[in-house]
N, C-alpha and C positions, 0 to 999 in steps of 0.2 A: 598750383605748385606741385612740381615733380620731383619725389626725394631725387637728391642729386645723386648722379651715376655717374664714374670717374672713367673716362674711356682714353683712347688715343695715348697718345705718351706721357701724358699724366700718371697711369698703371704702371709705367715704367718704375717711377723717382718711389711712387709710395708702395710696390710689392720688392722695391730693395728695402726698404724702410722699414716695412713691416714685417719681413721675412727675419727675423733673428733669431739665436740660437735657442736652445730649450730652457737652458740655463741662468738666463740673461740677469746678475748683477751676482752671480756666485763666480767663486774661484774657476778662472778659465784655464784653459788648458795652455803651458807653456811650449812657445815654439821647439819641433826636433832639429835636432843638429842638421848639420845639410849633410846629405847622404854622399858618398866618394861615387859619384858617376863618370870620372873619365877626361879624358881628353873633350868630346864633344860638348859637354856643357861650358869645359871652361874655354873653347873658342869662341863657343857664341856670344857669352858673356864679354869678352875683348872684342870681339867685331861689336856688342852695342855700347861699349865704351868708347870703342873709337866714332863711331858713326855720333856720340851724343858730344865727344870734344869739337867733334869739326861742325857740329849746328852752334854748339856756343862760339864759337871762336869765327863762322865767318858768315853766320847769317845774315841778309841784309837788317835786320832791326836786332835790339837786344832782345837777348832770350832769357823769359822768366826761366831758372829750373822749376819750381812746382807745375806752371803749365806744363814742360814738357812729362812731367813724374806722373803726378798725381790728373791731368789734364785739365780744362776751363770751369770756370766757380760753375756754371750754366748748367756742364755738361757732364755727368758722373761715369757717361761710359767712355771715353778719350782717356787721353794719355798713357802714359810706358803702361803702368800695372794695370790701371783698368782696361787697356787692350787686350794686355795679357790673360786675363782672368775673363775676357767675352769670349776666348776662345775657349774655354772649357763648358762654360755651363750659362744661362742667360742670369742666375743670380750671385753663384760668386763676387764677392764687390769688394773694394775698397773704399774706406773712409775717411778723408780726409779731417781736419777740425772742424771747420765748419758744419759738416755733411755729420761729420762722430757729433756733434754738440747735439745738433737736430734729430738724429736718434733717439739720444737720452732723453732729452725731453720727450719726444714720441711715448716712449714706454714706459716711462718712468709716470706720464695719464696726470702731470700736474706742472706748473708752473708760475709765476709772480706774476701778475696783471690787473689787466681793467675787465675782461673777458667778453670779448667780443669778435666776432666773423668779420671782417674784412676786405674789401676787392675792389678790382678795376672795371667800372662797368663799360661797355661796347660805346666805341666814339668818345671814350673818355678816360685815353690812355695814362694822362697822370693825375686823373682826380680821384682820390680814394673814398669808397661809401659802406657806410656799415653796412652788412647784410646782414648781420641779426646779432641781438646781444645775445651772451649765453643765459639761460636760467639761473636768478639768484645773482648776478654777477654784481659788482658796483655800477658796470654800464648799463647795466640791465633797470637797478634801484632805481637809479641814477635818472632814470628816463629817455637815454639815447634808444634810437627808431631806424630800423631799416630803410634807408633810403637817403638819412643825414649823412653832408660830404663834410670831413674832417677837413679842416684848415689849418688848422694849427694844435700843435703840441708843444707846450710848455714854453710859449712864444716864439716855437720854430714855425716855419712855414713849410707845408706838406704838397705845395702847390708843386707840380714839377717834379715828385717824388714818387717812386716804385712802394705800391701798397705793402710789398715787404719789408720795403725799409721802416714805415711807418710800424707796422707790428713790431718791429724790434725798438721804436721808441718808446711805444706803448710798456711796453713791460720792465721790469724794475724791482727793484729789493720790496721786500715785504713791509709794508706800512707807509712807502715813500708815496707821491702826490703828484698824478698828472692831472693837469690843465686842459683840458679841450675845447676849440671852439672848432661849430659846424655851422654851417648854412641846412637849414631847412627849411622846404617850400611851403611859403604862407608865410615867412616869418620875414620884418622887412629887413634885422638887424642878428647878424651873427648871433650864436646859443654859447654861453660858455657851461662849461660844465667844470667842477672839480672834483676827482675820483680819485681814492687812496687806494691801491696796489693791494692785492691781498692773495693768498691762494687760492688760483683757478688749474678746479679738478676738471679735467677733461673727460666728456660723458662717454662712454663707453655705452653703456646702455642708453640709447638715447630715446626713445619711444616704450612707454610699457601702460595700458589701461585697460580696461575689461572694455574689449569690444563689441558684447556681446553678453546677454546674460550669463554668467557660469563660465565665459571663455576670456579669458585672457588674449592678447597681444603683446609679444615682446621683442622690437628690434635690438639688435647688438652689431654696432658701425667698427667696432674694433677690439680685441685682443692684446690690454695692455694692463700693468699692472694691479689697476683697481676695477677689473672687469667682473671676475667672480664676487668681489665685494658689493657693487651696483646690481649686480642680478638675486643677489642675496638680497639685497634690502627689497626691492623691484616686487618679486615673489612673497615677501613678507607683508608689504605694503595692501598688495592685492589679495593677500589671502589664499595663499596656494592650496589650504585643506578643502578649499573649497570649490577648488577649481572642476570644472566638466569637460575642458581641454584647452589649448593652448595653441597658440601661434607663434612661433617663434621663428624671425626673418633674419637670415644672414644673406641677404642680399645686397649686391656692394661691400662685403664687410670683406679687405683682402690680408686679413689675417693680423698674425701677431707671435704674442709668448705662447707657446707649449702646453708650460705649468698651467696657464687661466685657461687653455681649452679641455684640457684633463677635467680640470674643477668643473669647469661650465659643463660638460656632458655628466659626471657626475653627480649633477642635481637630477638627472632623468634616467640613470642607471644603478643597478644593482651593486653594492661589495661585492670585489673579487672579480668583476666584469671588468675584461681587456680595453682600452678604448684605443689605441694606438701603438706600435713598435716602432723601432727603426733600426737598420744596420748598413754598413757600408764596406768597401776594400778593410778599411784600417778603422775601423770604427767597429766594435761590437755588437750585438744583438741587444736590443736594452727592451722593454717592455714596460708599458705606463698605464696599470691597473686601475679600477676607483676602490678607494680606500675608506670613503664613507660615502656611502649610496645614496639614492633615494629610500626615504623615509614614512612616504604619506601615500596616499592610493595612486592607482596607476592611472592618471585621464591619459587620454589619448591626446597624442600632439605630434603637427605640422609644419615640416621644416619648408620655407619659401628661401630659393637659392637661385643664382644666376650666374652670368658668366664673369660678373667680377666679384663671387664669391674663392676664396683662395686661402690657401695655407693654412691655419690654425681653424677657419671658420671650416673649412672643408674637413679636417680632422675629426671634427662634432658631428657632422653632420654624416661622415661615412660610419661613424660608431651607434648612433641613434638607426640608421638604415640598416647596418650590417647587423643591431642586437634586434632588431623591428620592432624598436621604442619608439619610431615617428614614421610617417608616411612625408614624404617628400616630393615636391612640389615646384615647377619651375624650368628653368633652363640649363641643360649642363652647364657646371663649375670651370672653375678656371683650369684647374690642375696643376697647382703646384704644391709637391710632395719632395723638395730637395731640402736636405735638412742644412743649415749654415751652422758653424761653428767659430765663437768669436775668438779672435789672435787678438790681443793687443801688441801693437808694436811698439808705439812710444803712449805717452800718458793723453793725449789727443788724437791719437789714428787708431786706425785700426782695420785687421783681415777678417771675413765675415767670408771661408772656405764651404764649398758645401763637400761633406764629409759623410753623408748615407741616404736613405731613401726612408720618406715616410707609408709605413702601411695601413690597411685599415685591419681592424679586427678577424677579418675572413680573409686575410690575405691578399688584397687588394691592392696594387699599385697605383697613389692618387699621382704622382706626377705624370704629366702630358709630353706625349713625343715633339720634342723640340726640336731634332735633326733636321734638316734640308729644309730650312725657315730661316727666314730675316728675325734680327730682333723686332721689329715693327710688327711683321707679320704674328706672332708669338705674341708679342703683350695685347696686341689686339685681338685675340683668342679668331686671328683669319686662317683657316683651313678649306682651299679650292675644293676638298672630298673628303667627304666627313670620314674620319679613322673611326675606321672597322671595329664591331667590340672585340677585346682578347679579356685573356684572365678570366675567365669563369668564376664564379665563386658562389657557396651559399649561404644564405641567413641562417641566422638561428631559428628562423621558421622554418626552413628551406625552401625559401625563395631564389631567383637565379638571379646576380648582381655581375657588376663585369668593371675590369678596374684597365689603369693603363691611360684613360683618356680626364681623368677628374673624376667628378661624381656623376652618375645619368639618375637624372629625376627618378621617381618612382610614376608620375604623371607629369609629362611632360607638358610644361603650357607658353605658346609660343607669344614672344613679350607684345606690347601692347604697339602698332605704329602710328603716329601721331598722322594727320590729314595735312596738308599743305596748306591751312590755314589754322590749324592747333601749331603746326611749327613755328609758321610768322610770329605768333603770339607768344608762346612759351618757351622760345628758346634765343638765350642760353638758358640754363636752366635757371641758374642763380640771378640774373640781373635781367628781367625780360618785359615783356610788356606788362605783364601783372606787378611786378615790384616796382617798375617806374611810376605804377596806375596809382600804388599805395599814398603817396607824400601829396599827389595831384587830389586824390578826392580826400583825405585829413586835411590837407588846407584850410579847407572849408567847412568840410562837417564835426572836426575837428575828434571824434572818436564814432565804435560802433557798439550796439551793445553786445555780449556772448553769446545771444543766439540772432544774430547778426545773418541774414540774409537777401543777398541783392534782391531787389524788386527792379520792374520797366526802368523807372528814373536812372537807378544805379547803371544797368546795363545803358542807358542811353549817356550818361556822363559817361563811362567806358569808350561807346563807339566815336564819342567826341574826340577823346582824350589820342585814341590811335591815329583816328586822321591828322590829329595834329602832329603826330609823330611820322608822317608818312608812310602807313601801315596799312595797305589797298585790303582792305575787306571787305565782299559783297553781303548788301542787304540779303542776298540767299546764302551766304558763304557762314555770316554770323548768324541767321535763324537757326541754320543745321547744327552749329557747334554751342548755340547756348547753354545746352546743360554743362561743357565743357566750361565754357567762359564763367557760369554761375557757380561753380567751383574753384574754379581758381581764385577769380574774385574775393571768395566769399573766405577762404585759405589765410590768403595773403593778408587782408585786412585785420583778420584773427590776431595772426601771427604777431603784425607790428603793434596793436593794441595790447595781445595777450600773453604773448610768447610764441616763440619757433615751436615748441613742441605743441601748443593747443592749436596753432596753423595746419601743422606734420600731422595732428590726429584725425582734421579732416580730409586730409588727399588719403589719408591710407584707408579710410571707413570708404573710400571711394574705387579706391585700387581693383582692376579685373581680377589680379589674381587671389588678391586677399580676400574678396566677396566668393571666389571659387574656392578656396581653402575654406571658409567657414559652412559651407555648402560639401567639403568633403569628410566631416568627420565620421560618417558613419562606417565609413572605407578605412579610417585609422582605428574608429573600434574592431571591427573585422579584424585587422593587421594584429592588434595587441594578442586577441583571443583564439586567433588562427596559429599564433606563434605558442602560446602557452600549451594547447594543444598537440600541437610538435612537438614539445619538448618533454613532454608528458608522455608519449609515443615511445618516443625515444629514448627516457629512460625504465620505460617497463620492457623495454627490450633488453 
C-alpha cells in the first residue's frame, strides 16, 4: 500500500479547495464599490450582454443561465466568471453552492456521518466499495471492511449510483440512523449493518508513532481547522519531552488555513520568530510571528516534502528551512504562495480573489512561475526546463536558499519509480491488486493476527488470486518483487483487520525516503548547532 498521491487534475479541484484565505470564518472583507473606468469597461460589459441574450434567445437547446454563469457542476474552471478569473491567476476561483458548501465542510475538519472512504473501484463503474473506515468511526465499530460493496442505503439501492452520490446519503443530522447492506466475499447473504450518524472529525494528522526509539513520525495530509489541535494532542501522546527527533511528512499535504500553519510551525519555533508575510498591489504588508514558541529541548527534525506538498504545508516548511529548525528532505514543492481573499457574494457563493504573495521568513518568493503554461501543465507541477534558481536568500545560519520556484529540498531525493510489474500490481493506488487480494484471502482465513506476516502459502494464494484476475506475472517477474509483494500484502491485510492507520504504519517503516531521513539526523544535528553558532557570531559582532 502506497499512501495516496493526488496527481493529474485531481490537484486541480483540491489546491482550489484548499487554497483559502488566512482568515477563514472571521469577518471578511466587504466588496469595493466599482471603480469609474470609462467608456471601455462599460462597452464590453454591453457587448457580453448582448452576446449572452442572443445565446438565450436562439440557441438550438435551452440554456441553463448558471451553466452559462457559474459553468458545468463537473467543471469549476468554465463558464462567464470562472473564465474570467483563469485569466488572471491559476487560483483565483469562484464558488458556486455546491462547490461553497464543499469548502465548508473541507475546513471546517468535521461533519455528520458513518465515517468511512469511499470509491469506485476499476471495471466497476457504478458499484461503490468501502476503502476504509475512518478510526473510531460507527463504520469502523461497526465492522465494515475494506473491500465491502455497499448495496443499499436505508432501502435505497446504490446499484447504478455515482459513489458521490452515495456519500451524500450516507451523511445526515447528528444521531439519525443509516441502514447499510453490503455484499462481502465469503459471505453467501447480504451483511446489514445499522449505524447512527455522529461527528466525524476529519484527521488532519493522520499518521503519528514513534518509529524508532526517541524518534517520532508525524504525517499532517491537510491544514484545516482542527490541525494544530491533532498535532497538540499527537506530540502529547508521544511524549515530545522526550523526543531525540522527529519526522514530520507534508508530503501530499496541498495546504489549507494560514492560522493552523502559523500554529503548526510554532510548536518548533522560537517567540517572536517570523514564520511568514504577505503583501500585494492593494493588500498591505501583514506579518504572522509565533507568539508562543517552543517550549521543550531543541531535537532535531526532518521535513519529508514533494511535489504535491503546497500552500500552508509549504509555509511550514520554508519557515523551519529558513530558521534552520529542520533539515529538509525530498522533492521540490509545488509552489503555490498566492494568497486568496474570501468575497462573499450572496449567503451560498462566493469570490476567493488572490490579493498578495506569500513570503517566507528570508524573503523568499514561494509561489511558482505560472506564465507561458496550460493550466494542465502547472497543476501538474510539468516544466520542459527546470526554472533556474533566482531570489537568493539566507538562513539564520547563513546558509544559501533560493525562492521563486516553491521550496528546494535541502537533500534532494529523487521519488521512488515502481518496476512494470510493482505497477500492474499496485496501481491505482487505492483499489488495486492488493485491496482486491484483501476480501479473497479473509473469505477464508477469516482474520490475521498483528504481527501478521505472509509466508510461501500466503504469497502462493496471492499468485493464484492475480491469474485469476488476469494479471500476467512471471515466475521471475514475482521472485524479484517479493519483498515488494510481502509488504504490500502484509499492509493491506493489517489495515482491513486493524485499521488504515496500523496498515499506513507499515508502508511508511518501509518507505525509501523515510528509512533515509532516519539515517540523516546527524546532518540535522549539525544544522541545529551550526546555526546557533552563527548566531552567536553574529551577535558578538
Amino acid at each position: 500500500m502506497k499512501r495516496k498521491r493526488m496527481v493529474g487534475w485531481g490537484i486541480l479541484f483540491a489546491l482550489l479547495v484548499l487554497c483559502v484565505p488566512a482568515e477563514w470564518g472571521q469577518d471578511a472583507p466587504t466588496l469595493a464599490p466599482a471603480p469609474q473606468t470609462g467608456a471601455g469597461l462599460q462597452n464590453s460589459l454591453k457587448q457580453f450582454s448582448a452576446v449572452y441574450k442572443l445565446v438565450e434567445q436562439n440557441y438550438a437547446d435551452p440554456v441553463s443561465p448558471d451553466l452559462l454563469i457559474y459553468g458545468p457542476s463537473d467543471n469549476s474552471r468554465l463558464g462567464a466568471i470562472p473564465s474570467m478569473l483563469n485569466s488572471l491567476d491559476p487560483h483565483s476561483t469562484f464558488f458556486d453552492p455546491t462547490r461553497y458548501a464543499a469548502l465548508r465542510e473541507e475546513m471546517e475538519g468535521d461533519y455528520y456521518g458513518v465515517g468511512m472512504r469511499i470509491g469506485q473501484g476499476p471495471g466497476k463503474k457504478m458499484v461503490t466499495e468501502v476503502i476504509y473506515p475512518l478510526p473510531d468511526s460507527p463504520a469502523f465499530q461497526a465492522g465494515l471492511r475494506p473491500g465491502d460493496i455497499i448495496t443499499e442505503v436505508n432501502g435505497q439501492s446504490t446499484l447504478d449510483m455515482d459513489s458521490l452520490r452515495v456519500a451524500d446519503i450516507l451523511k445526515g443530522p447528528k444521531g439519525t440512523v443509516a441502514h447499510i447492506a453490503v455484499l462481502r466475499e465469503g459471505s453467501k447473504h447480504p451483511l446489514d449493518f445499522t449505524l447512527t450518524r455522529q461527528k466525524i472529525t476529519q484527521l488532519s494528522v493522520d499518521s503519528a508513532f514513534m518509529i524508532r526509539p526517541g524518534i517520532a513520525y508525524i504525517h499532517i495530509n491537510t491544514f484545516n481547522e482542527v490541525t494544530d489541535e491533532q498535532l497538540t494532542a499527537a506530540l502529547d501522546r508521544l511524549g515530545q519531552d522526550n523526543f531525540r527527533g522527529l519526522v514530520l511528512d507534508l508530503r501530499g499535504n496541498l495546504g489549507g488555513l494560514l492560522n493552523q500553519a502559523v500554529a503548526v510551525a510554532s510548536h518548533f519555533l522560537r517567540t517572536n520568530q517570523l514564520v511568514v508575510y504577505h503583501y500585494g498591489r492593494s493588500s498591505s504588508m501583514r506579518r504572522y510571528y509565533v507568539t508562543q514558541g517552543e517550549q521543550g529541548p531543541q531535537y532535531p527534525i526532518i521535513v519529508l516534502i514533494d511535489s504535491n506538498t503546497a500552500s500552508a504545508a509549504e509555509i511550514v516548511t520554508g519557515a523551519l528551512q529558513d530558521h534552520d529548525r529542520a533539515l529538509v528532505m525530498g522533492q521540490p514543492s509545488f509552489g503555490k504562495g498566492l494568497v486568496q481573499t474570501e468575497f462573499p457574494l450572496t449567503d451560498d457563493t462566493m469570490l476567493l480573489l488572490t490579493t498578495a504573495r506569500y513570503y517566507t521568513p528570508s524573503g523568499r518568493l514561494i509561489q511558482r512561475d505560472y506564465s507561458h503554461m496550460s493550466l494542465y501543465d502547472y497543476f501538474n507541477h510539468y516544466n520542459p526546463e527546470p526554472l533556474p534558481h533566482s531570489q537568493a536568500r539566507l538562513t539564520d545560519g547563513g546558509r544559501t536558499v533560493y525562492g521563486g520556484t516553491g521550496i528546494t529540498p535541502d537533500v534532494t531525493v529523487p521519488p521512488v519509480k515502481w518496476n512494470t510489474t510493482q505497477q500492474k500490481l499496485g496501481e491505482p493506488l487505492d483499489i488495486n491488486s492488493f485491496f482486491e487480494f484483501g476480501p479473497s484471502y479473509l473469505s477464508s482465513h477469516k482474520s490475521v493476527p498483528a504481527d501478521f506476516e505472509p509466508d510461501r502459502k500466503v504469497l502462493d494464494e496471492f499468485k493464484k488470486f492475480i491469474a485469476s484476475q488476469n494479471i500476467p506475472v512471471s515466475d521471475q517477474d514475482f521472485s524479484s518483487n517479493v519483498q515488494f509483494i510481502r509488504e504490500n500484502i502484509r499492509a493491506q491485510l493489517i489495515s482491513v483487520i486493524y485499521g488504515q492507520q496500523a496498515g499506513q504504519q507499515i508502508t511508511i517503516e518501509n518507505e525509501p525516503l523515510v528509512l533515509k531521513a532516519l539515517d540523516s539526523f546527524g546532518e540535522a544535528r549539525a544544522l541545529l548547532f551550526n546555526a546557533r553558532r552563527y548566531m552567536a557570531r553574529r551577535g558578538q559582532q
